[in-house]
C-alpha positions in Angstrom: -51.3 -44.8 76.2 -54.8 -45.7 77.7 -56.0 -42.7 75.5 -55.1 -44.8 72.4 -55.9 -48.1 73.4 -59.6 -46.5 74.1 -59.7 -44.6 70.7 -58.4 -47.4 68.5 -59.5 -50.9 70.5 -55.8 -52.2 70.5 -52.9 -51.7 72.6 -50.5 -49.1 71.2 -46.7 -49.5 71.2 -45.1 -47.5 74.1 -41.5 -46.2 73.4 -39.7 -45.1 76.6 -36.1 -43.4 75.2 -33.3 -43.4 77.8 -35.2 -42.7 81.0 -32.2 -42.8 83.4 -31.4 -39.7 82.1 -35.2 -38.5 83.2 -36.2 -40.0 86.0 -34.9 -41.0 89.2 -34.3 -44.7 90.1 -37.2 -44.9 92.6 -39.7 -43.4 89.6 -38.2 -46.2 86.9 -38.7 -48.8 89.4 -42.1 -48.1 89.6 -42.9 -47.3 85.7 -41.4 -50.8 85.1 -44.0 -52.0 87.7 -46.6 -50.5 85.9 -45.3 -51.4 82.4 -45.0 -54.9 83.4 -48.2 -56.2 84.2 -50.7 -58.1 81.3 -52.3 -55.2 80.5 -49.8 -53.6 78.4 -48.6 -54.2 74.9 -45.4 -54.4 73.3 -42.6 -52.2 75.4 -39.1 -50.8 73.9 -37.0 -48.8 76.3 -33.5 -48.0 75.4 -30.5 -46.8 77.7 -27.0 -46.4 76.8 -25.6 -48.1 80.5 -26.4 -52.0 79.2 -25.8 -53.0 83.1 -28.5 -51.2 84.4 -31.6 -52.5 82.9 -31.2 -56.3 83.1 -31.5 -56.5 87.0 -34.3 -54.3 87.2 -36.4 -56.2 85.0 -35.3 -59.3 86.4 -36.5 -58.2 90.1 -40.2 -57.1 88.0 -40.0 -60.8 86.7 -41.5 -59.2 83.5 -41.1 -61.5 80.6 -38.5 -59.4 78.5 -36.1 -59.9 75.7 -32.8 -57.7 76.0 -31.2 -56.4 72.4 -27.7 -54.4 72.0 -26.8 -52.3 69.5 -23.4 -52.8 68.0 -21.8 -51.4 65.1 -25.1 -50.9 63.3 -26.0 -54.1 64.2 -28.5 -55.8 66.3 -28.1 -58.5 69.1 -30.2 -60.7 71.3 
């Protein structure tokens, strides 16, 4: 990420795909801390549990917008 942003002046967009299934809950909690803060850009991370991620970002008090996939379509 920081590579990028060096290389071509702007922030790039990061895609983080299902990371329950990667990491631990301690490790998310702490990649959303870092995620969160001004520096960073534009943020998608998806996970298939739509419980889980609300809560967590809440507690980061990251601003956030939260999107579901249904039936090929898209939600807010």
């Amino acid at each position: 990420y920081n590579f990028i942003k060096n290389i071509k002046g702007i922030s790039p967009l990061l895609l983080l795909d299902d990371i329950y299934d990667k990491l631990d809950s301690a490790r998310i909690k702490q990649l959303i801390h870092i995620v969160s803060g001004s520096n960073f850009g534009q943020l998608f991370i998806t996970d298939a549990n739509p419980d889980r991620f609300p809560e967590l970002l809440n507690k980061s008090k990251a601003d956030y917008k939260l999107f579901k996939i249904k039936n090929g379509a898209v939600e807010e």
